[in-house]
C-alpha positions in Angstrom: 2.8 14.0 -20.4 6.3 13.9 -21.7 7.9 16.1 -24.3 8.9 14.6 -27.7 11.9 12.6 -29.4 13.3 9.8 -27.5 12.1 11.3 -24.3 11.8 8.6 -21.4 10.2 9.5 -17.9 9.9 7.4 -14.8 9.5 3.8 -14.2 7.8 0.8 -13.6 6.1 -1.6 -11.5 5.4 -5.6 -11.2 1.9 -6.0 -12.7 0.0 -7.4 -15.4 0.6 -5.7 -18.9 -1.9 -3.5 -19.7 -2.5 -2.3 -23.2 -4.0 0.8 -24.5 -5.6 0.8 -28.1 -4.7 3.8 -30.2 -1.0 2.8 -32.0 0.8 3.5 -34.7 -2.0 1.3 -37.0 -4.8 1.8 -34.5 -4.2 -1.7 -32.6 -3.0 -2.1 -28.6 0.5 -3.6 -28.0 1.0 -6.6 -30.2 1.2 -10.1 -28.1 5.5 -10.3 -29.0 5.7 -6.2 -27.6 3.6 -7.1 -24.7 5.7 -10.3 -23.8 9.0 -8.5 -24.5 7.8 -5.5 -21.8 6.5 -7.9 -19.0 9.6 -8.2 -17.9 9.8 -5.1 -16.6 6.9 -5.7 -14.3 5.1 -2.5 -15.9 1.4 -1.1 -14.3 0.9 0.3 -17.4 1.9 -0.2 -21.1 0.2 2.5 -23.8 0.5 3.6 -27.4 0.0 6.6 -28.8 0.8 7.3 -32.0 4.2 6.6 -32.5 4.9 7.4 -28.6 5.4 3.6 -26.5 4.6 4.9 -22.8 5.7 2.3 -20.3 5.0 2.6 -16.6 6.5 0.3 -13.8 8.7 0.2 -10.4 11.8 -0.5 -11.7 12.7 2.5 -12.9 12.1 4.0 -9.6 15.3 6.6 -8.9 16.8 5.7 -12.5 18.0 9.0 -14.9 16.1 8.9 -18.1 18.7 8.0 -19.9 19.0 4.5 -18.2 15.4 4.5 -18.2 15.6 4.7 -22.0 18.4 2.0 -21.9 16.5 -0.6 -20.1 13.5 -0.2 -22.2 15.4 -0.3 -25.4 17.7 -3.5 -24.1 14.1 -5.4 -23.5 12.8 -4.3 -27.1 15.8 -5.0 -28.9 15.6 -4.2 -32.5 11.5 -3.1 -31.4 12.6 0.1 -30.4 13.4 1.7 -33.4 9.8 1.2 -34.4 8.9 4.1 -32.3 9.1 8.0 -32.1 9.4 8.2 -28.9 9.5 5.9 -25.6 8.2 7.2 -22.4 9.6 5.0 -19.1 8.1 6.4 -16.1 7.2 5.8 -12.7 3.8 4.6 -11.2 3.8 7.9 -9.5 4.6 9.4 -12.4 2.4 8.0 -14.7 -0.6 9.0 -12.1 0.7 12.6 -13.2 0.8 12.0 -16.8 
């Protein structure tokens, strides 16, 4: 797992968005989150709290901080609804 703030680890891949339950208010992604993030291809899209973990391939050799950047850029004004956003590999996320 990744440490707190605006923390962002890893990257993602080109599959299906899948949501965890467990957010903010107890519900999985919303339907306009998980279209916004499917265009990052993610394996895996999960809530946690306030923590918005996104896993896919194309973050693959990417520094956090653009990691952070391309998440954000997708979300828009989304972004600011959470603590932290995690963007991490599939590899990665098999870690986590």
């Amino acid at each position: 797992a990744a440490a707190g703030g605006a923390t962002v680890t890893g990257a993602v891949t080109a599959a299906a968005v899948a949501t965890d339950s467990g957010g903010r208010d107890g519900t999985a992604v919303d339907g306009t989150l998980a279209k916004k993030l499917k265009l990052l291809k993610p394996t895996r899209v999960a809530l946690d709290g306030g923590v918005l973990r996104v896993a896919a391939a194309c973050f693959e050799g990417l520094p956090a901080e653009k990691r952070l950047k391309l998440v954000t850029a997708v979300l828009k004004a989304d972004a600011a609804n959470f603590d932290q956003i995690e963007a991490l590999t599939p590899d990665e996320d098999q870690g986590s």
